[in-house]
C-alpha positions in Angstrom: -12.2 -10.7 31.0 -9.2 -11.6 28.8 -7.2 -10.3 26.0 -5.9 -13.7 23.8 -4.2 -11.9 21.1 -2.1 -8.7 21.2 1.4 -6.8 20.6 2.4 -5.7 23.9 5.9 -4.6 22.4 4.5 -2.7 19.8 4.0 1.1 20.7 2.6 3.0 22.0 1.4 0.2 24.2 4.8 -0.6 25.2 5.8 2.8 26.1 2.3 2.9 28.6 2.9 -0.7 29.8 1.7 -0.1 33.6 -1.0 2.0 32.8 -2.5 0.0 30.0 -2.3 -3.4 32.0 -3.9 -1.4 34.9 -6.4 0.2 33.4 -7.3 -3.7 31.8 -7.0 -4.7 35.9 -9.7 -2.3 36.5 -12.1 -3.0 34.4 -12.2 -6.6 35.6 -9.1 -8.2 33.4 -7.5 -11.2 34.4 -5.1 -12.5 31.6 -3.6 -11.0 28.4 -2.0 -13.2 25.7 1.0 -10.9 24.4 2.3 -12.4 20.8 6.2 -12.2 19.4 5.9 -11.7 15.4 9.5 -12.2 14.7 12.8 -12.6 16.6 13.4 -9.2 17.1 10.5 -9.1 19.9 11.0 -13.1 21.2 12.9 -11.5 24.4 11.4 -8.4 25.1 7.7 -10.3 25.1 9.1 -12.6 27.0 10.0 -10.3 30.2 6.6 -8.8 29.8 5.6 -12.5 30.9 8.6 -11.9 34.3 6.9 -8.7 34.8 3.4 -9.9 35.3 3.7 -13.2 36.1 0.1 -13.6 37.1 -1.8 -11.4 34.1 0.4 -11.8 30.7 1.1 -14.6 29.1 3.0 -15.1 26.5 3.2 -16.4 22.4 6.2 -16.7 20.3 5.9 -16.9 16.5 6.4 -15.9 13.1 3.9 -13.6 11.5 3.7 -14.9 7.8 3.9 -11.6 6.2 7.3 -11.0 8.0 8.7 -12.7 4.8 7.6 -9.6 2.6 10.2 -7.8 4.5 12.8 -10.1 3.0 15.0 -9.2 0.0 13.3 -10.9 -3.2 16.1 -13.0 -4.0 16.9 -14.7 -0.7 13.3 -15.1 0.7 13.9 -18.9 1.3 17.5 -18.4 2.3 16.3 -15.4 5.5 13.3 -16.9 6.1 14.7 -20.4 6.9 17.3 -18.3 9.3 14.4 -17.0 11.0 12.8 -20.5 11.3 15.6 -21.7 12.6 16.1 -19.0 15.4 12.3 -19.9 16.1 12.5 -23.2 16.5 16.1 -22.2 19.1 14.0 -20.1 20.8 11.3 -22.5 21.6 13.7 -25.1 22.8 15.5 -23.1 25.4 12.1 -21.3 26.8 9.5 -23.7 26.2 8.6 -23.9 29.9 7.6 -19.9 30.0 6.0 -20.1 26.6 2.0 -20.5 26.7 1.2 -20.8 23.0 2.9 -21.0 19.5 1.7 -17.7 17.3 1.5 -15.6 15.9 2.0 -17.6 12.8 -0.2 -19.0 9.9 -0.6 -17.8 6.7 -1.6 -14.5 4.6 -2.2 -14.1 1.2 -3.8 -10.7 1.5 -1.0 -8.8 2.0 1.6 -9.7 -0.9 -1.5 -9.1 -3.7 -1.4 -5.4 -2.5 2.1 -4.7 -3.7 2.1 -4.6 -7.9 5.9 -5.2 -7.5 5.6 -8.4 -6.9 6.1 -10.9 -9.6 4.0 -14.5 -10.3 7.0 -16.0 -9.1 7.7 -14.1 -6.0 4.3 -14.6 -4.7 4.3 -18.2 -5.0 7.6 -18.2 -3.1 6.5 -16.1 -0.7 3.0 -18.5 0.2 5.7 -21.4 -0.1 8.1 -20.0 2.8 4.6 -19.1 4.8 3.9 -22.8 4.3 7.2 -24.1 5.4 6.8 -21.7 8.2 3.7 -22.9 9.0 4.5 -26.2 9.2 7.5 -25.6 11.9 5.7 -24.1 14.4 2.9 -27.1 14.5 5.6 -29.0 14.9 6.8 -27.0 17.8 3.2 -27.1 19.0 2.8 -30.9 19.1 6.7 -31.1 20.6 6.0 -28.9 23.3 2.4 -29.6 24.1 1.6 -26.0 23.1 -1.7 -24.7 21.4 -1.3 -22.3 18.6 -2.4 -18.3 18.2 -3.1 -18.4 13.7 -3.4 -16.0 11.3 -5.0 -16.8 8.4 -6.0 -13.8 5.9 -7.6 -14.3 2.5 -7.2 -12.7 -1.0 -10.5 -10.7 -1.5 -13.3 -13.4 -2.7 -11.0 -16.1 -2.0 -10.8 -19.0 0.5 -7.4 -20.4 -0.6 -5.6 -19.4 2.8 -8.1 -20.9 4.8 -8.3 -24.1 2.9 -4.7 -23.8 3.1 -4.0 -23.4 6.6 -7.1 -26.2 7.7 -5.1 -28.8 5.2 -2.0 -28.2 6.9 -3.3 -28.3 10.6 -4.6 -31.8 9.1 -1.2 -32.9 7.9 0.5 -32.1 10.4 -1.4 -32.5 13.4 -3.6 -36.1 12.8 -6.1 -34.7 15.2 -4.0 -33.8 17.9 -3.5 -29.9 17.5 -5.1 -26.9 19.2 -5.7 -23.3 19.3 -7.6 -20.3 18.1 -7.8 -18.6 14.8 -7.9 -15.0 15.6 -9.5 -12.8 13.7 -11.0 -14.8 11.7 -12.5 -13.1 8.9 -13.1 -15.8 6.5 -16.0 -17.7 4.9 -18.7 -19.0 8.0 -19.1 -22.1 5.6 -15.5 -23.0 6.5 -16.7 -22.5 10.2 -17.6 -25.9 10.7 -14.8 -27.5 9.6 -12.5 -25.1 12.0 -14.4 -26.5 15.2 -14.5 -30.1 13.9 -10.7 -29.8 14.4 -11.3 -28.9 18.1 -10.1 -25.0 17.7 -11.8 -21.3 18.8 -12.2 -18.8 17.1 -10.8 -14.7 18.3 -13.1 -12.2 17.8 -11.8 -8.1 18.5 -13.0 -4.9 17.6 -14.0 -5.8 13.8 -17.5 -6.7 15.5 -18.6 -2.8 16.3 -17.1 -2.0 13.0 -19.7 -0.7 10.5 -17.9 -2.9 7.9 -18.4 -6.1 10.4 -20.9 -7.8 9.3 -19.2 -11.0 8.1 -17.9 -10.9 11.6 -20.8 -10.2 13.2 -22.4 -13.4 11.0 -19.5 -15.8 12.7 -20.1 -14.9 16.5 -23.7 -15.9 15.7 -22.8 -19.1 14.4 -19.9 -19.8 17.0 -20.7 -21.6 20.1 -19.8 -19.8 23.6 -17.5 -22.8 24.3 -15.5 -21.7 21.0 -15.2 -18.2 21.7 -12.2 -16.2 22.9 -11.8 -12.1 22.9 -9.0 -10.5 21.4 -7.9 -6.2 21.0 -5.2 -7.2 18.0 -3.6 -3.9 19.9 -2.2 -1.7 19.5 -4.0 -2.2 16.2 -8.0 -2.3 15.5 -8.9 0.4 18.0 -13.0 -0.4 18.7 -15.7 1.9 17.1 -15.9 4.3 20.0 -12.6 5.6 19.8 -12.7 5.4 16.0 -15.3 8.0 16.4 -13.6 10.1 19.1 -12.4 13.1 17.8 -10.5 14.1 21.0 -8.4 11.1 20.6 -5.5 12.1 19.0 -4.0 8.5 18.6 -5.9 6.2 18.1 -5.0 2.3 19.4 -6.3 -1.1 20.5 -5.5 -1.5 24.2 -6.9 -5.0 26.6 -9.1 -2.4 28.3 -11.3 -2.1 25.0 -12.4 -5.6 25.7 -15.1 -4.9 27.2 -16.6 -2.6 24.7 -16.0 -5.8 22.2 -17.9 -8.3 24.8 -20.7 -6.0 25.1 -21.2 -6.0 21.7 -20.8 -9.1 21.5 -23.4 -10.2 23.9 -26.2 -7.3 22.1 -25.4 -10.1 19.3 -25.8 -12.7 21.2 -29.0 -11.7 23.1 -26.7 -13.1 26.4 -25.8 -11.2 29.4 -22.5 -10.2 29.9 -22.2 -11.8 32.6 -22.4 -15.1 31.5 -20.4 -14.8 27.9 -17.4 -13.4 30.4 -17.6 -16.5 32.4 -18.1 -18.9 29.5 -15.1 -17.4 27.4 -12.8 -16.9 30.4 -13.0 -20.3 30.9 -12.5 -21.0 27.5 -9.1 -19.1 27.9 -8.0 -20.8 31.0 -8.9 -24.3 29.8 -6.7 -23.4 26.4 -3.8 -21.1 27.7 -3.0 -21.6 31.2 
């Protein structure tokens, strides 16, 4: 059992750190995939990695909607400071790094603030872009595979067309990596393996409101498939429901609740989807 994408620093799963990556020991978890969003959390993800040598690896990225957080006026001017800082970063710890990410693209996020102008938007998908771009680059530099985000407007696939043309331009075939949570079109499926990458599936499966999801684990092959929590956010359906759980978060433990949904599915035994995607795992990340 694995964990390929989640936020270790964020809380309250840093605060519980010992406990959460012992009670993922316990239920039969061998490696977690902790991701960095912004510079802020490069370091302390990395010493996650010291900590647990043998159970956490670690990603270092850029989340594209880190942008938003930028003044209007100098998106381009703080954003390339925190490209730059990324690309630093990489170069000086590249031998402890496992993976590029979180990084990619989102166009979801900006269309929900009505502050935004026409003009803001298009330079905040242009800095995601140039973002974007830098950390393939790291990616082919280093030898790395990637962790990407890539989140549509509603009834949209511009992101995802987006992000695949990119990965093309940049990587001539010779890129690698997992979209997680991928919660786009299943026509664009195919063209996502052709380029050789997996696809992350979390707790969005035993969500009522899953279907989509649910429709892309079908169509995904087991030697594509990698299992993701997205903690400390998309806690799974049972403790959605729980009413005695006061706070409610995504920890690696709740993997397993996502694999055995998965495999009712699937029509697979659990045994044999854990085997098949914790391979998949090692052969990517370790």
């Amino acid at each position: 059992m694995h964990d390929s994408h989640v936020h270790l620093t964020r809380e309250p799963l840093m605060s519980n750190l010992s406990s959460i990556v012992n009670s993922f020991l316990g239920n039969g978890g061998k490696h977690i995939l902790s991701q960095a969003t912004q510079s802020d959390d490069f370091d302390a993800n990395l010493h996650l990695g010291d900590l647990y040598p043998q159970v956490i690896q670690i990603a270092i990225g850029i989340h594209p909607t880190l942008f938003e957080d930028m003044h209007t006026t100098n998106i381009f001017t703080d954003g390339q400071k925190e490209i730059n800082l990324l690309e630093k970063y990489v170069e000086k710890h590249h031998e402890r790094i496992k993976a590029i990410g979180e990084c990619g693209l989102d166009y979801y996020q900006f269309t929900l603030n009505d502050s935004y102008t026409t003009d803001v938007k298009e330079q905040l998908k242009e800095i995601q872009k140039l973002s974007f771009r830098k950390h393939l680059q790291l990616a082919l530099r280093y030898n790395l595979p990637l962790s990407i985000h890539a989140r549509d407007m509603m009834d949209s696939d511009q992101c995802v067309n987006d992000v695949l043309r990119i990965i093309c331009e940049e990587g001539n075939g010779r890129l690698r990596g997992v979209f997680h949570s991928y919660t786009g079109s299943v026509s664009l499926l195919e063209e996502i393996l052709d380029l050789g990458f997996y696809i992350g599936f979390n707790a969005i499966i035993t969500y009522k409101s899953g279907q989509n999801v649910r429709d892309i684990l079908r169509h995904t092959p087991d030697d594509r498939i990698l299992f993701e929590t997205d903690g400390p956010f998309l806690p799974p359906q049972s403790v959605r429901k729980n009413n005695q759980i006061k706070e409610k978060f995504a920890q690696p433990a709740d993997v397993k609740e996502i694999i055995e949904t998965a495999c009712e599915i699937r029509n697979v035994t659990y045994k044999s989807l854990e085997e098949s995607t914790d391979s998949n795992y090692s052969l990517l990340f370790l």
